[in-house]
Structure formats: structure tokens, C-alpha cells
DOGULUM-505958 format. One record per residue (C-alpha): residue number from 1; x, y, z. Coordinates in steps of 0.05 Angstrom, whole numbers. Each point is the difference from the previous one (the first is absolute). Layout:
BEGIN
REC loke      X      Y      Z
REC  NUM      X      Y      Z
...
This chain:
BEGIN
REC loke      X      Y      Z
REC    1      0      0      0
REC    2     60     44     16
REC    3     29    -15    -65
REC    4    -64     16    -47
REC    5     -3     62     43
REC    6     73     30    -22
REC    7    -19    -30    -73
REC    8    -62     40    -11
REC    9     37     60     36
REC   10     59    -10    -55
REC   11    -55     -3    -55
REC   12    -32     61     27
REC   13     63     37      7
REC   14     10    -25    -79
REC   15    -66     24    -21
REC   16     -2     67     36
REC   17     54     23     21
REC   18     53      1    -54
REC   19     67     46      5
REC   20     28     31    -60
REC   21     59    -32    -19
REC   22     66     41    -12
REC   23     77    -15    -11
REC   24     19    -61     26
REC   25     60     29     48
REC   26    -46     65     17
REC   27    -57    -56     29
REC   28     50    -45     30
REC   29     19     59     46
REC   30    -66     26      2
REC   31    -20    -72     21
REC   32     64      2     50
REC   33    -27     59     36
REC   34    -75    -13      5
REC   35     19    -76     33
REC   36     52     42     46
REC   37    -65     39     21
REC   38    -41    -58     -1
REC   39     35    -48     52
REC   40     18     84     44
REC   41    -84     -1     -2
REC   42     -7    -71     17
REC   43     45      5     64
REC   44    -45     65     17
REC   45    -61    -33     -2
REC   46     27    -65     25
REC   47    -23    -36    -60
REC   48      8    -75    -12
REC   49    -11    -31    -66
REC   50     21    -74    -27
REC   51     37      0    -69
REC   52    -55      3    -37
REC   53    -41     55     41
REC   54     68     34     -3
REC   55      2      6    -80
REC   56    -78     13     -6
REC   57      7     57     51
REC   58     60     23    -26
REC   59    -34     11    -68
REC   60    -61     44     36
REC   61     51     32     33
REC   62     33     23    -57
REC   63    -57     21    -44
REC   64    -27     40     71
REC   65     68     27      4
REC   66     -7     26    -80
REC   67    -68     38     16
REC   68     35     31     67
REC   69     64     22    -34
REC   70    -42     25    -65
REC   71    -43     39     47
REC   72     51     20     42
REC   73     44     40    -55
REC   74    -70     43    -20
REC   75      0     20     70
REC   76     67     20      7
REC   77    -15     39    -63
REC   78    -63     38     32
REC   79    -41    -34    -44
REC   80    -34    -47     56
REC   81    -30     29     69
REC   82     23    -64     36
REC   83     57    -57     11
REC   84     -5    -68     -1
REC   85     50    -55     40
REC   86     10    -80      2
REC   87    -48     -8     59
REC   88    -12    -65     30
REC   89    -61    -13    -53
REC   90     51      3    -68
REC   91     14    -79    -10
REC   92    -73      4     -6
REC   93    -47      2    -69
REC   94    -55     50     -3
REC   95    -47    -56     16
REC   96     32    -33     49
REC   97      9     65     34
REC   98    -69     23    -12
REC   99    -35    -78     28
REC  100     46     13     61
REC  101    -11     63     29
REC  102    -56     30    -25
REC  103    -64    -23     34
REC  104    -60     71     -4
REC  105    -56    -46    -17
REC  106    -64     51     -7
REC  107    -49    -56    -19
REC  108      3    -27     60
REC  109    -51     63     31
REC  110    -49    -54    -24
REC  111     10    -49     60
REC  112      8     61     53
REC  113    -71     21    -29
REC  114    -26    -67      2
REC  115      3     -4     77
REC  116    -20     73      5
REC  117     59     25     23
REC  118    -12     77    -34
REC  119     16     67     23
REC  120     56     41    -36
REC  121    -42     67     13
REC  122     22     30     63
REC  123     48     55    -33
REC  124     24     48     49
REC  125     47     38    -40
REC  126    -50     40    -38
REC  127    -17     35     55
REC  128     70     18     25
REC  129      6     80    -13
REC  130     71      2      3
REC  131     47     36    -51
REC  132     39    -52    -39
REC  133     73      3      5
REC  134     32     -8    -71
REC  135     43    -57     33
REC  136    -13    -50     51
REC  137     38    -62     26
REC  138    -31    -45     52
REC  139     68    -32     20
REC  140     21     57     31
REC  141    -65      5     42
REC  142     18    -78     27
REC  143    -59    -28    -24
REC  144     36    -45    -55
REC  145     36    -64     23
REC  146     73    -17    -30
REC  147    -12    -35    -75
REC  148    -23    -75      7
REC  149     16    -56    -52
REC  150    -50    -48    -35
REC  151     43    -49    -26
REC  152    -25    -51    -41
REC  153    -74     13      7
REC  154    -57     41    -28
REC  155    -18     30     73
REC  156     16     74    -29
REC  157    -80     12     19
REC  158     21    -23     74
REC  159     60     49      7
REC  160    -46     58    -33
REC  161    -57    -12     56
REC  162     45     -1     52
REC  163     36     59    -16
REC  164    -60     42    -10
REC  165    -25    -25     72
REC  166     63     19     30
REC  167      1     67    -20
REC  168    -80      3     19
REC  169     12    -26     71
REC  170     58     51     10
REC  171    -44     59    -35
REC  172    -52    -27     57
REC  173     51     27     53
REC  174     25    -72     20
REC  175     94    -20    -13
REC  176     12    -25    -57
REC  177     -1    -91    -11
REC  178     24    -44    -51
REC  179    -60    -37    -11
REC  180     -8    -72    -21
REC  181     -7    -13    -79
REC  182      4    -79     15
REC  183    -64      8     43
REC  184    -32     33    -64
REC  185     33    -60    -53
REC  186    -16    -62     54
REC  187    -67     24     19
REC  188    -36     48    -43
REC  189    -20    -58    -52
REC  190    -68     10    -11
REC  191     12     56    -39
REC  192     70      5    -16
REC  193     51    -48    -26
REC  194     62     -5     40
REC  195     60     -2    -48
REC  196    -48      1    -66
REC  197    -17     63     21
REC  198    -58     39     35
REC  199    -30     68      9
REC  200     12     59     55
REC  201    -79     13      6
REC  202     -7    -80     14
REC  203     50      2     43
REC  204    -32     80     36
REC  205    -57    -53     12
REC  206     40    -60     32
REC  207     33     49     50
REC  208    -79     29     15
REC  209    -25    -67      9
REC  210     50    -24     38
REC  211      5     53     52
REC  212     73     20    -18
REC  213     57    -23    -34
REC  214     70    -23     43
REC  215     65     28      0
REC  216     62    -17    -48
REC  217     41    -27     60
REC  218    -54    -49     32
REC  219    -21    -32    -81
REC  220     58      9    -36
REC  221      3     -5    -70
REC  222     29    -66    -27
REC  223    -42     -3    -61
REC  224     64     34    -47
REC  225     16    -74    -35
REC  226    -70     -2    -32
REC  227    -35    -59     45
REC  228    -57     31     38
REC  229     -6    -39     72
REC  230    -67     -6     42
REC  231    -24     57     36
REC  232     19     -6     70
REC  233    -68     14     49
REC  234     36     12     61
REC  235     29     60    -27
REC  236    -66     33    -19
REC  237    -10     29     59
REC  238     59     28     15
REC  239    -24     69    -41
REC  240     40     65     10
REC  241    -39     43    -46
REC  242    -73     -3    -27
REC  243    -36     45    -55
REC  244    -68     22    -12
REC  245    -13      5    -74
REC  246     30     22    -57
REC  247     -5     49    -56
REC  248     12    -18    -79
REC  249     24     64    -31
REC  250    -32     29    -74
REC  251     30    -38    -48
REC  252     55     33    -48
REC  253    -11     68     44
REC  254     72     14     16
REC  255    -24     59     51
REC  256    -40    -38     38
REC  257     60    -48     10
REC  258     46     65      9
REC  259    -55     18     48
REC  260     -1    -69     42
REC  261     80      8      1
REC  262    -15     60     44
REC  263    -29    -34     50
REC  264     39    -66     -2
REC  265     32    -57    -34
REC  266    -42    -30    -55
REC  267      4    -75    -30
REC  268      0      5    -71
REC  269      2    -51    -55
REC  270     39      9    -74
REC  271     19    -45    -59
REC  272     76    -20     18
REC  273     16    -60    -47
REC  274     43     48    -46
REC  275     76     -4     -6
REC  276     -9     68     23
REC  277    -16    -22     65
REC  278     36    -62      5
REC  279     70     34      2
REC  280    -22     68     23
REC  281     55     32     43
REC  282    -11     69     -5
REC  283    -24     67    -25
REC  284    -79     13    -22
REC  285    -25    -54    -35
REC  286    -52     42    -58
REC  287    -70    -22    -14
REC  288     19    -22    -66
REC  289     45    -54     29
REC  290    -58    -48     26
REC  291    -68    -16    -14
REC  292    -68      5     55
REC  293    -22    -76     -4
REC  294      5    -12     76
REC  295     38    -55     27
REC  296     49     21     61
REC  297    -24     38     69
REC  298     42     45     27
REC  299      0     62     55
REC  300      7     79    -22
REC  301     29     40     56
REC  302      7     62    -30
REC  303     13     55    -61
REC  304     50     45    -29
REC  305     41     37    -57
REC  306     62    -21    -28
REC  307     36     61    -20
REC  308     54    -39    -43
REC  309    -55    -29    -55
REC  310    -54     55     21
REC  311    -54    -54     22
REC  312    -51     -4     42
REC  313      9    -76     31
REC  314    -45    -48     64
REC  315     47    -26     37
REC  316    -10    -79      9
REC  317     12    -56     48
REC  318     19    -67    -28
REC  319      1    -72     33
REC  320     65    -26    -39
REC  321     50     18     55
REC  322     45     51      4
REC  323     51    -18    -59
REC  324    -60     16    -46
REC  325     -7     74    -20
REC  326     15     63     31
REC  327     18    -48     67
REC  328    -71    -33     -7
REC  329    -39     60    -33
REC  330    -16     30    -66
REC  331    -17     59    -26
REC  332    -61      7    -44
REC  333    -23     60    -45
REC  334    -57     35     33
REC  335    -39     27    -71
REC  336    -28     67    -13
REC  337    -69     14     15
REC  338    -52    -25    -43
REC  339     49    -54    -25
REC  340    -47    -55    -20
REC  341     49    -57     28
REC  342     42      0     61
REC  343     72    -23     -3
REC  344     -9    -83      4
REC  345    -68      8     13
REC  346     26     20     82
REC  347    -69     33      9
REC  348    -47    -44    -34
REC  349    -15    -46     62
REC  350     36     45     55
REC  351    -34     -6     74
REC  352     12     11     78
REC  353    -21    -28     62
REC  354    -31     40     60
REC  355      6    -16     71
């Protein structure tokens, strides 16, 4: 089975992901340095393959390394608003990246509905009066916890709840607590997925129904390899912070989501399956650089203007660990008004919980 799996990733390298060919001494050092590179990134990530695996990944790595480095030389040039870097997802395809980590799944409102779990309406921030500051950062109000990895599992909408309900619960007056994503994947599977993904308004209703939701430290995540466990009932009442309700923002109505931002940090979901994404590392990543079909949950904490590329950009809160990104965030542009799409669709299913 391992072997037909490194055959069809050969064939699929073969069919897709072809390198132009060039002098034979020019690719031999070419080749030199990218495998240099290659077994430098393998020791980073503390990556183990068998001979095969090691060719197969060698050859993603090399065509990933092709799109960073062509990339890479625009930006140096001016002619891109943000950098791109080997991260620890570039011996992956595009689909093997995008079946791993990316797990928004909006159809499944259908089974929160089903056992009438439906609210989404209480929106406070509407009737806040205050003036809006042209740039806000929740980190440095303490209401963000430090960047939180994934791994190998389509929990993004898991991270994206529990960030949002952070920042509500310190909003609400009370410290800031890591709060428990693995509660969210074990238990929460009525409505959500686990690692095939799920939805932060499923998982608004979980919390509500279960009274609360426990902290990071007493159900710790150990979901990161992909394999979801059984959700552990003893833990379910250790809670640490509840929420009320929750309030689904106007969709594509980037000042309503500016507005929300004002008052606190806001889970957001955007289409992130683009190379793009996949080796962002830097810089303002433009609207024209991904799509809006939905498929990976994430937290906004806050807005601002880069003066360097003269854009207006959300600032964003990954799950992918801090050797992703901008040390686990990216920078999205925030669209003039009236714009009829928002940057990777960020405020087409944005929302907030209230305490």
C-alpha cells in the first residue's frame, strides 16, 4: 500500500508538475542545491521518509521550491506585495495539502439545524457608538493566545471557535485561557466532523449546550496526526468559560466585519487551498491571489495599513504553528468600500460569540 502510494505520487508529480528542462551542468547544480535545501528542511521539520518517500518528496519539493523561488524574484523586484518560504507544508502537492489541512465545511449548518440548534442573531456590535480607530490589534489588548498548530487534521473550524471565544470571554472582563480544541474535535460530533472538518457556529452551539467548553491544559490537543480519539466525558464538566449566543455577520459587508473587529476578535472563514497560502511567509497577500469558495476557519484580530505597498490589510490568526506565516499570521487585503468580494471571501461567513 506504501508502495502504490509513492507510485501514484510519482505519476502525479509526472503529470502535473513538470520542470522545464535546461543545460545539463546548469540543472545538475541546480539539482545539487535544491537536494542541499531539501535534506537542511527535512532536519528542520524532523522529517523521515524511506527511499522511495524520499525521491517522491524530493520531486514535490523541488517543483514547490520552483513556484517559491519564481515568486520570490517578483517580490524582490516590487512586483509582488508578499514573500513566500519552504514551510513545513512544501514536500506536499496542492491536494495533498489542501485534504490535510483544510477542513471549513459550511454544509454541515444542515445537521446543527436539524436538532434546532439556531441563533446567530444576537449582534452587539451595531449598537457600539464608538469612533473606529483606523488600526486595531487585539494581541496587544491580551485577548489572543500564542499561535496553535493543527497538524495533520482538518480541525481549522476548532482553532477558529476557540479563538473567537477567547477573545469573547476576555472582552467579558474575565484573564485570558487557552481553551480546549480537542474537546470541540472529540465531542462536538453531531454537528461537526472532527479532522474532516466542521463549522464555528456548530461548534458556538456545542459550547451552549454543553454549559462551557474546558481549558487547553486540562484536554489537550493530541488530535495533530489526523486520528480523531473518543471524546472524554469526565472532562466535560470541567468548563472554564461559557457563551450565550452568537452573532453571524452580513455576508461580503467588510464594515460590518471592520465594525465587529472594534469590539473584539472575530472567527472568520476564507478559501486557503492556493499555493498562495500554502507557502505564505510574508507581506499582504491581494484579493486577486485566492478565490471565496470557503474551506478553512480561521480568527481575525485586527486591521491596518501597510505603508510600504499602500494597502489596507485584516490581520489573521492561523492554526499551522508558528513556522507558518508572519510567525503564525497573515495579512489579508481589506477591499475598498463597495467592493463586491472580500479578499478570500474573509467576510462572507464571518461571526462572534457573546458571553
Amino acid at each position: 500500500q506504501q508502495m502504490m502510494r509513492v507510485i501514484l505520487l510519482l505519476a502525479a508529480i509526472a503529470a502535473t508538475c513538470a520542470i522545464p528542462t535546461s543545460p545539463a551542468s546548469k540543472t545538475s547544480s541546480v539539482d545539487d542545491e535544491i537536494h542541499l535545501a531539501f535534506i537542511s528542511w527535512k532536519n528542520k521539520f524532523e522529517k523521515v521518509y524511506d527511499g522511495a518517500e524520499h525521491l517522491a518528496r524530493f520531486a514535490v519539493f523541488k517543483a514547490n521550491m520552483e513556484i517559491i523561488r519564481a515568486h520570490n524574484a517578483l517580490y524582490e523586484l516590487g512586483e509582488e506585495t508578499f514573500s513566500m518560504a519552504a514551510n513545513q507544508f512544501a514536500d506536499m502537492t496542492a491536494e495533498e495539502f489542501k485534504r490535510t489541512v483544510l477542513g471549513y465545511k459550511p454544509e454541515l449548518k444542515g445537521k446543527r439545524l436539524l436538532q434546532g440548534l439556531n441563533s446567530g442573531k444576537n449582534c452587539t456590535h451595531r449598537s457600539n457608538n464608538s469612533t473606529r480607530p483606523k488600526a486595531i490589534d487585539w494581541r496587544t489588548k491580551s485577548a489572543v493566545t500564542p499561535v496553535k498548530n493543527q497538524g495533520q487534521c482538518g480541525s481549522c473550524w476548532s482553532f477558529s471557535t476557540t479563538g473567537a471565544v477567547e477573545g469573547a470571554w476576555v472582552v467579558a472582563g474575565h484573564p485570558l485561557i487557552s481553551l480546549s480544541e480537542e474537546e470541540l474535535v472529540q465531542c462536538d460530533t453531531k454537528s461537526d466532523q472532527g479532522c474532516n472538518g466542521g463549522l464555528m457556529d456548530n461548534a458556538y452551539a456545542w459550547i451552549i449546550q454543553n454549559g462551557g467548553i474546558a481549558a487547553e491544559d486540562v484536554y489537550p490537543y493530541i488530535s495533530g496526526n489526523g486520528t480523531t480519539g473518543v471524546c472524554h466525558v469526565a472532562f466535560l464538566s470541567k468548563k472554564v468559560a461559557s457563551i450565550s449566543d452568537w452573532c453571524d455577520l452580513k455576508p461580503e459587508d467588510e464594515s460590518d466585519l471592520e465594525l465587529a473587529l472594534v469590539q473584539q476578535p472575530v472567527a472568520v472563514a476564507i478559501e486557503a487551498d492556493q499555493s498562495s497560502f500554502q507557502f505564505y511567509n510574508g507581506g499582504v497577500l491581494p484579493a486577486k491571489k485566492c478565490g471565496t469558495k470557503l474551506d478553512h476557519g480561521v480568527l481575525a484580530v485586527g486591521y491596518g495599513y501597510d505603508k510600504k505597498h499602500k494597502m489596507h490589510y485584516w490581520i489573521v490568526k492561523n492554526s499551522w504553528g508558528a513556522e507558518w506565516g508572519d510567525e503564525g499570521y497573515i495579512r489579508l487585503e481589506k477591499m475598498p468600500k463597495k467592493t463586491k468580494h472580500s479578499a478570500c471571501g474573509i467576510a462572507k461567513a464571518a461571526s462572534y460569540p457573546t458571553v
